[in-house]
C-alpha positions as CSV (number, residue, x, y, z in Angstrom):
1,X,86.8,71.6,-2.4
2,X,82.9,71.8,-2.1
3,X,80.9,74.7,-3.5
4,X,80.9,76.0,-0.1
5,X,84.6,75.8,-0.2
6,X,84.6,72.6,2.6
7,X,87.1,70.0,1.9
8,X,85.6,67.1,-0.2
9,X,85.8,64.3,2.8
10,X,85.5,61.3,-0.2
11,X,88.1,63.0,-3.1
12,X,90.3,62.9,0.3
13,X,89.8,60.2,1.5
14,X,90.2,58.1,-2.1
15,X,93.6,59.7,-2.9
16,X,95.0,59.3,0.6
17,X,93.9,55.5,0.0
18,X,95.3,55.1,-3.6
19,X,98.6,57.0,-1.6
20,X,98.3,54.2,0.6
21,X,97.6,51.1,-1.1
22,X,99.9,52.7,-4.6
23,X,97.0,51.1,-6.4
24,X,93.8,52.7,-7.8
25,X,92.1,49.5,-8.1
26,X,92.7,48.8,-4.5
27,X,91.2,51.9,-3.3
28,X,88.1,51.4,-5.3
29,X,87.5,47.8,-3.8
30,X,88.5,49.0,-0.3
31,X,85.5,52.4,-0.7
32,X,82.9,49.5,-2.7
33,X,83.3,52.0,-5.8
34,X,84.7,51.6,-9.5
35,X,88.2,52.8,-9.7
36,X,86.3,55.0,-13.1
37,X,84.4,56.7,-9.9
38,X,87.8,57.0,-7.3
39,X,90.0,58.3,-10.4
40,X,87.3,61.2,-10.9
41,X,87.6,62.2,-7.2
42,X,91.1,62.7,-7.2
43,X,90.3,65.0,-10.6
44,X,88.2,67.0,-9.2
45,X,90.4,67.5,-6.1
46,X,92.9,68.3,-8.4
47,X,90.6,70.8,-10.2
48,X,89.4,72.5,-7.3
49,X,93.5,72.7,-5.7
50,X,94.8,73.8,-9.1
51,X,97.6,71.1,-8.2
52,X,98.8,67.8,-9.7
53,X,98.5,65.5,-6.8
54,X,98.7,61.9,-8.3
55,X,101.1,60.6,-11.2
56,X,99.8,57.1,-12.4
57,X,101.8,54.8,-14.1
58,X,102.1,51.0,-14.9
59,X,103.8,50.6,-11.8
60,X,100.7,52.1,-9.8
61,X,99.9,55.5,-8.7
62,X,102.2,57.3,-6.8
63,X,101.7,60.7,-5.1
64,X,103.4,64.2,-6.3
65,X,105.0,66.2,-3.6
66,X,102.1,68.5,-3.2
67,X,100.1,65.1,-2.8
68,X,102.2,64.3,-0.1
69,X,101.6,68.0,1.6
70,X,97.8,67.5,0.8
71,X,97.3,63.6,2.1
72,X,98.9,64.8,5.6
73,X,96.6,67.7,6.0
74,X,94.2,65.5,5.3
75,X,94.9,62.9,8.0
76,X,93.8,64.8,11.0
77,X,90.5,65.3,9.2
78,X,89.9,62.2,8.4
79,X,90.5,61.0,11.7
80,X,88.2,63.5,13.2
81,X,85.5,62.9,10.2
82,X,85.8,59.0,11.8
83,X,85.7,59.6,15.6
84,X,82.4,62.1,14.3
85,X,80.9,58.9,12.5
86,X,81.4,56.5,15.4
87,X,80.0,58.9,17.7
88,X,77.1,59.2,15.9
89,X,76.1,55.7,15.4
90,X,77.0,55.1,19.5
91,X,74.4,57.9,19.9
92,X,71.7,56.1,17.2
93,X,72.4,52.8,19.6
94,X,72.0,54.3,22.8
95,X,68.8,56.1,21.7
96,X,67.6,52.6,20.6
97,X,69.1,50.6,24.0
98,X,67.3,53.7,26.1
99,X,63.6,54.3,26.9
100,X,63.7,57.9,28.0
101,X,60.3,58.4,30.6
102,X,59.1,61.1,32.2
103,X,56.9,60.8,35.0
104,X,54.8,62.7,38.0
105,X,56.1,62.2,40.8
106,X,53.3,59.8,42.3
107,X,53.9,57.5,39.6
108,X,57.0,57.7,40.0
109,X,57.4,56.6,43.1
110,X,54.9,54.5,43.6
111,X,53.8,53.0,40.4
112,X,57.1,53.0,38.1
113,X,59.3,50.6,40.4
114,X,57.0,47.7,39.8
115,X,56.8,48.6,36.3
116,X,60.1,48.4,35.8
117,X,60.5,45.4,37.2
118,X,57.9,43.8,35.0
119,X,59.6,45.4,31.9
120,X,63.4,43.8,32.6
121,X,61.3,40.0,34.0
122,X,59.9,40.3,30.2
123,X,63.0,41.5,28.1
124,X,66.1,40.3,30.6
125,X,69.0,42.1,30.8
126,X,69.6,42.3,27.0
127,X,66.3,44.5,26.9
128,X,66.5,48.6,26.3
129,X,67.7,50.7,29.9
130,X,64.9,52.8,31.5
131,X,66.2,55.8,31.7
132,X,63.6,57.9,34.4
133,X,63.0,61.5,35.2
134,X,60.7,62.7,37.5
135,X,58.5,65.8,38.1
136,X,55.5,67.7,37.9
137,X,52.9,66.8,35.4
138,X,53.0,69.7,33.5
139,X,56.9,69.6,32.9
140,X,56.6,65.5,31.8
141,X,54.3,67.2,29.4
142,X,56.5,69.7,27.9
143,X,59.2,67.0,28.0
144,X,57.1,64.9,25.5
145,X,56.6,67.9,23.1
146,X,60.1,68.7,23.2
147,X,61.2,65.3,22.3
148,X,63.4,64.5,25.3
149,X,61.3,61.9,26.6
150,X,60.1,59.1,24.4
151,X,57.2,58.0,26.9
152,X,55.0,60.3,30.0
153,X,53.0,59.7,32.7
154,X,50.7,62.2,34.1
155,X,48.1,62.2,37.0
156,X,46.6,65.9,35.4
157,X,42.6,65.2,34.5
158,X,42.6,67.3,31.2
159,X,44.9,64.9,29.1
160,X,46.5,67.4,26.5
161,X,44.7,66.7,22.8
162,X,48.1,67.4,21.1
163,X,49.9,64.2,22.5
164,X,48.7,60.5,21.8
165,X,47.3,59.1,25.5
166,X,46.2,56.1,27.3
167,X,44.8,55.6,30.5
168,X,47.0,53.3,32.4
169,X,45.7,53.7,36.3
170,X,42.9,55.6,38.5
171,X,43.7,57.4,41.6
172,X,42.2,59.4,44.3
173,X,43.0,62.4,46.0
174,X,43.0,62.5,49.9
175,X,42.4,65.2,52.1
176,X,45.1,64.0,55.1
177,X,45.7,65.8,58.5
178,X,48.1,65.2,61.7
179,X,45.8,63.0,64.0
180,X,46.3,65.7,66.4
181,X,44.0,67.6,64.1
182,X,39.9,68.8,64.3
183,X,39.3,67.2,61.1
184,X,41.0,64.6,62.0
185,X,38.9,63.9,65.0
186,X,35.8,64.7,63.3
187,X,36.8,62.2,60.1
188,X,35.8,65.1,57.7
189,X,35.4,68.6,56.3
190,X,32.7,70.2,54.4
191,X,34.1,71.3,50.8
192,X,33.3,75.3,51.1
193,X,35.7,75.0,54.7
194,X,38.3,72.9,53.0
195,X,38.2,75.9,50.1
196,X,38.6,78.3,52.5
197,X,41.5,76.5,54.2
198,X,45.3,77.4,54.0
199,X,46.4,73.8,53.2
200,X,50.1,72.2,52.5
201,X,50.4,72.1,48.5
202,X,52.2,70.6,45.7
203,X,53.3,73.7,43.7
204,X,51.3,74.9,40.6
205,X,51.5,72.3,37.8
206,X,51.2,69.1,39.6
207,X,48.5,66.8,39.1
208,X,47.6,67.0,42.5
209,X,47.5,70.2,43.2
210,X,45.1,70.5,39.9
211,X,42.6,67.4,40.8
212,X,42.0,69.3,44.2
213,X,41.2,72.7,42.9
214,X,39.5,71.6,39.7
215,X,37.4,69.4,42.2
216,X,36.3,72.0,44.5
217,X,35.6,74.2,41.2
218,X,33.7,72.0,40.0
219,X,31.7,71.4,43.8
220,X,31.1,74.9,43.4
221,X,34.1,76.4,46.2
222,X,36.9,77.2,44.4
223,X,39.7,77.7,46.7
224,X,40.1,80.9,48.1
225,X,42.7,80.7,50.8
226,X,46.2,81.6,50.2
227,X,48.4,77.7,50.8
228,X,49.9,77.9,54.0
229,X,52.9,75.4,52.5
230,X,54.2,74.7,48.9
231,X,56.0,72.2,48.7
232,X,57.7,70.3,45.5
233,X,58.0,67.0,46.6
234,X,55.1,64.3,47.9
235,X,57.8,63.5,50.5
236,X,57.7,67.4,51.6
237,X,54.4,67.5,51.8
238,X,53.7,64.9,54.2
239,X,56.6,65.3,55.9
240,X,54.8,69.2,56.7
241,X,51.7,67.2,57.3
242,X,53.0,65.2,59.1
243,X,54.6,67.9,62.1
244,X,51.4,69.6,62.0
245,X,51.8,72.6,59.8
246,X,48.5,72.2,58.2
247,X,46.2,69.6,56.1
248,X,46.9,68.8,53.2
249,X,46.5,66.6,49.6
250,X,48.1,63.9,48.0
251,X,47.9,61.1,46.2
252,X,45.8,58.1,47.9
253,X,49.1,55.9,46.8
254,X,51.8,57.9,48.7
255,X,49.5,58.5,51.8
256,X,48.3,54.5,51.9
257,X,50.8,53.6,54.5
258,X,50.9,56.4,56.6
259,X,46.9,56.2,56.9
260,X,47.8,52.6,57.7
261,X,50.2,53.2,60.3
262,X,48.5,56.0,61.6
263,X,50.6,58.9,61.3
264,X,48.5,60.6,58.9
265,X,44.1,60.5,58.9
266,X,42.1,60.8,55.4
267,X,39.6,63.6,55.8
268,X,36.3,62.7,53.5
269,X,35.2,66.1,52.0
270,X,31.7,66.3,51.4
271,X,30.2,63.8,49.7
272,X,32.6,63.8,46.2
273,X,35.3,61.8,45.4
274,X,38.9,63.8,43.7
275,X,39.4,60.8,41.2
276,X,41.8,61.0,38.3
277,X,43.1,59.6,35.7
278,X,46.7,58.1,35.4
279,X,47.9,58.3,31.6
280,X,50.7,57.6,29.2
281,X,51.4,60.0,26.6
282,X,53.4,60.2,23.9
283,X,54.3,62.3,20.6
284,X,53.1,61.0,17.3
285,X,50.6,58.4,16.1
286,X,52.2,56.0,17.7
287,X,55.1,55.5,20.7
288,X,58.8,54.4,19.3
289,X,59.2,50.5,19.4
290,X,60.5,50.5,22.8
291,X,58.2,52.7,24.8
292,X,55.1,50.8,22.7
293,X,56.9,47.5,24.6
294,X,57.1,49.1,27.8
295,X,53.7,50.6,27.8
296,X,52.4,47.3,26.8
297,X,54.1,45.4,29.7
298,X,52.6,48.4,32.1
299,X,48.9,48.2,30.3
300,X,49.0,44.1,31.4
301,X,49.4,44.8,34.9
302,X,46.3,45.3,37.2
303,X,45.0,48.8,36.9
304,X,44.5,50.0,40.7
């Protein structure tokens, strides 16, 4: 026994091998140790049981009956010690054959696909899984401090000075309305009005949500209406848009086709421009081998 009075796992496993192979000098080649260092383990096992468990011989090593009682408790142990060790390394391999990412929502949707694609045209299908989850800026964030994401994408302005970061991509912010709507027909809204507007939001935390009020803060009209939607998907939010529950703001990449198609109008504010930064981050000096690969295939593409 241990100090803390847990079984010794080696001692047990050397004297159910020397039980096993009736040979001392076959359980030390078998464990890669000298049989001076496998006959000292059964010792102290015997010291710590008070029992003799082995008697050697010239004819080998043969177990006493309380050897006998102690190498079959033992078994179950051992087995479960085993299953605990492969486990283990499956988990060391999958963290190496996975790259865990967190992204915004945007970039998830719009950005990440053809990313990905990129990534398994470069490594083939014997390169590391993607593994993806997506959500708000602020939680991809928190999911990098944590630890359960190897690699982040935000779309927030104020990169966090506690992470490692690289701008990756630019985007803009677009004021959108129903084309039934005044703005709409006028092509755009002062910034004080759009302040003073009940709009359809992303919820506290997203990028989006932060580039348009850190925007209008910055114009001087910080936003002072109460949002007449929150919403805590892009596809909710345009989809409100959309049926005419109010204006609203997203991401110039998820609004690009319906501007094109004509379900939705962009809405020039004033005369600024909501751009912001798209960023990697990442805990450490440095990202893990594979997310440094993957964030080198996404830093060749073009930047939009």
């Amino acid at each position: 026994m241990t100090r803390t009075g847990e079984p010794d796992l080696e001692a047990l496993r050397a004297l159910s091998l020397v039980a096993a192979e009736r040979s001392m000098s076959a359980a030390s080649a078998h464990l890669g140790v000298s049989q001076q260092a496998v006959s000292l383990r059964i010792r102290g096992l015997e010291n710590d049981l008070g029992a003799r468990l082995l008697v050697r011989s010239a004819r080998g090593s043969q177990l006493t009956p309380a050897g006998e009682v102690v190498v079959g408790w033992a078994a179950r142990l051992l087995a479960s010690a085993d299953e605990f060790s492969d486990a283990v390394a499956t988990l060391r391999t999958d963290r190496r054959r996975t790259i865990r990412i967190a992204a915004s929502l945007t970039i998830a949707e719009h950005l990440l696909p053809e990313w990905i694609a990129g990534w398994r045209i470069r490594t083939g299908d014997d390169g590391p899984m993607v593994q993806l989850t997506a959500e708000n800026s602020s939680a991809v964030i928190e999911s990098v401090r944590a630890g359960s994401a190897d690699l982040g994408f935000i779309e927030t302005p104020f990169l966090p000075d506690d992470l490692g970061s690289v701008v990756v991509a630019h985007d803009t912010v677009d004021v959108v309305a129903q084309p039934g709507h005044r703005w709409a027909r006028s092509g755009s809204v002062s910034a004080r009005e759009l302040a003073a507007t009940s709009l359809v939001l992303r919820e506290q935390g997203s990028g989006t949500r932060r580039a348009l009020e850190d925007a209008l803060l910055a114009a001087d009209c910080p936003v002072t209406a109460e949002p007449a939607a929150v919403l805590s998907t892009t596809l909710g939010v345009r989809s409100a848009i959309m049926a005419g529950a109010a204006p609203g703001a997203l991401s110039s990449l998820a609004v690009a086709d319906d501007i094109r198609a004509g379900r939705l109008v962009r809405v020039e504010v004033g005369c600024f421009r909501m751009e912001r930064p798209l960023a990697a981050v990442w805990s450490g000096t440095a990202p893990q081998p594979g997310a440094r690969d993957f964030l080198d295939v996404v830093a060749r593409r073009p930047r939009r």
